[in-house]
N, C-alpha and C positions, 0 to 999 in steps of 0.2 A: 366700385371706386372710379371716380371720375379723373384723369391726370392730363393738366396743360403742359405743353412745353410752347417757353416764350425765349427770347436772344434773338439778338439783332441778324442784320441778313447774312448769310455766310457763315454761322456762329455753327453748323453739322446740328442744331436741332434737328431736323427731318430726319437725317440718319439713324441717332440717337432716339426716337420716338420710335424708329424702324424696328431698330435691334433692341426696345425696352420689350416693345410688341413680340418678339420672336423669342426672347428670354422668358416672358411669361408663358407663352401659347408652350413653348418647352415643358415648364413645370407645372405642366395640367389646367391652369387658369382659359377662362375663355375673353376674348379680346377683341376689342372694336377698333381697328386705326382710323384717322379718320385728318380732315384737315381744316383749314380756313383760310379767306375766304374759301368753302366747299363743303365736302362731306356730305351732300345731299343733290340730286339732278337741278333743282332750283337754285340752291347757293352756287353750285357750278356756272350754270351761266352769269351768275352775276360775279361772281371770279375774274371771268376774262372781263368785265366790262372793268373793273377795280386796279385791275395787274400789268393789263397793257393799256400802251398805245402813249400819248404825250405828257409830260410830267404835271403841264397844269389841266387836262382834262376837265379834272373836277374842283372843287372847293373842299377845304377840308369837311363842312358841313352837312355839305351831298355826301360827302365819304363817310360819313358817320353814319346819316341816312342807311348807302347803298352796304353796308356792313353788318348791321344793326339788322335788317330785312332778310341777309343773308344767314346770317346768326340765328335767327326765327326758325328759318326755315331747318337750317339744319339741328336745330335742339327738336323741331317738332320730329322726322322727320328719321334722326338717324338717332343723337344722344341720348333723348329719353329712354325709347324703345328697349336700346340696349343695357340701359341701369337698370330698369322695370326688369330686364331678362336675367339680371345678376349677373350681366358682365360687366368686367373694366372698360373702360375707355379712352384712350389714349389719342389729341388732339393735339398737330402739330397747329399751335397759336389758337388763342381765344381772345376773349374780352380783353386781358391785359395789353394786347396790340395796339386794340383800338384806342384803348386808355392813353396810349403814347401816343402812335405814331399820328392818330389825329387829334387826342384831347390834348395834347402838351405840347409836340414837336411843331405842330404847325397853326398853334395858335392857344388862348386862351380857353380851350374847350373841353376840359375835363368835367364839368357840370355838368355840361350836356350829355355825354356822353354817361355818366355814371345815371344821369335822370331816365335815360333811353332806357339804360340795360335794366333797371328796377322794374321798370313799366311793362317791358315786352320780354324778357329772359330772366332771371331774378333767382340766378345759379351761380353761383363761383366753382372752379373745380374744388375735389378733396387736395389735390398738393400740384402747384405748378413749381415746377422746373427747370433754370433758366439755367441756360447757357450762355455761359460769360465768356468773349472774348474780345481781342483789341478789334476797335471799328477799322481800321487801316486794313489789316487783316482776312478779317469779315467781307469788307467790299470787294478784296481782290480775291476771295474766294467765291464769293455770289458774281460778280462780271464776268469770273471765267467760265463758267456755267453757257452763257453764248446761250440763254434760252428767250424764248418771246415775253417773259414773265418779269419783267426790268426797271418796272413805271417807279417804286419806290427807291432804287438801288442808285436812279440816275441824279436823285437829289443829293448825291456826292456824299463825303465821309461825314461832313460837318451833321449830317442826318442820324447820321449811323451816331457817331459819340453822344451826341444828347440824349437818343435812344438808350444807348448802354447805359448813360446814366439815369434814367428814369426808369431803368429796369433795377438797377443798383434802390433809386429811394422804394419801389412796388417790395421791394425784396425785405424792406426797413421797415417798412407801411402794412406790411401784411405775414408776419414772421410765420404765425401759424401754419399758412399753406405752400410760401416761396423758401424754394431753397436755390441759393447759387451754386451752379456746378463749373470747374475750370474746364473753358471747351479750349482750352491753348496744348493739353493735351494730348498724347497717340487715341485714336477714337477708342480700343477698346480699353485704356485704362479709363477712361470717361465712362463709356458703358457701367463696366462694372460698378465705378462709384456709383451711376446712378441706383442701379438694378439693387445695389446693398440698401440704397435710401426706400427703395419701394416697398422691398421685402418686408422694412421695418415699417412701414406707416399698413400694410395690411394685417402686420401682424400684434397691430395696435398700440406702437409704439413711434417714438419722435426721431429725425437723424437730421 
């Protein structure tokens, strides 16, 4: 089983992907955690070129590009391998990011971006994830973080809410595989919702 977790920055996905990972590996399942941009020594360096440094660096275009290449590498590299092994996988952000944060947030480029991912990746997870919470919020829990990883966080809240809300229409757009989880939350009453939704989509069932 393949599982995204998507939510804007600050939203405790990473955590929540942590402890889905430790709840399964718990109950006998074998588990990949894994990230994005990353997850592979090639998507890594391209990570840091993606995450730091000045806000307008790149174009959103390059960014699809430099994402897109990254993505490659770690489906070849890490995600496959591990499916083929019959294990879960668990990916903090995938394709759904790029869908936003470059194919909508910062311009007209959902096209592209959906054209790229058919051509060179042409996988959707089994069930993405998202954690919903307020951008105000979110921001001021990603800036207090104080890490070198800031390039998208510094485009301010106005970033973050149109994100939340294009996570909102991905979640209307794609029922089947997105489920909203409330990350406004104590983290492990969040967990556990998750971990109940997981249970049941392995055990071939919908939540």
């Amino acid at each position: 089983m393949f599982i995204s977790f998507e939510g804007i920055d600050g939203s405790g996905k990473s955590t929540q992907a942590r402890l889905l990972a430790e709840t399964l590996r718990a109950e006998g399942h074998e588990v990949v955690l894994t990230r994005e941009p990353g997850g592979s020594p090639g998507a890594e360096e391209i990570r840091r070129l993606v995450l730091e440094g000045d806000p307008d660096r790149w174009s959103a275009e390059t960014e699809i590009l430099l994402f897109t290449a990254a993505r490659r590498d770690h489906l070849e590299k890490t995600i496959r391998p591990a499916l083929a092994a019959g294990r879960i996988v668990i990916t903090d952000r995938f394709a759904d990011s790029t869908r936003l944060y470059q194919g909508i947030t910062r311009g007209d480029l959902r096209g592209t971006v959906d054209e790229l991912h058919r051509l060179m990746i042409g996988i959707e997870p089994d069930l993405t994830l998202i954690v919903d919470l307020d951008p105000a919020e979110g921001l001021a829990r990603a800036l207090g973080r104080r890490g070198t990883e800031e390039r998208f966080e510094s485009f301010g809240e106005g970033l973050q809410a149109r994100m939340r809300a294009g996570f909102h229409a991905l979640a209307a757009e794609f029922p089947a595989r997105c489920v909203l989880i409330d990350g406004a939350r104590d983290p492990a009453a969040v967990a556990a919702d998750i971990a109940c939704t997981v249970r049941s989509r392995l055990s071939g069932g919908r939540a």
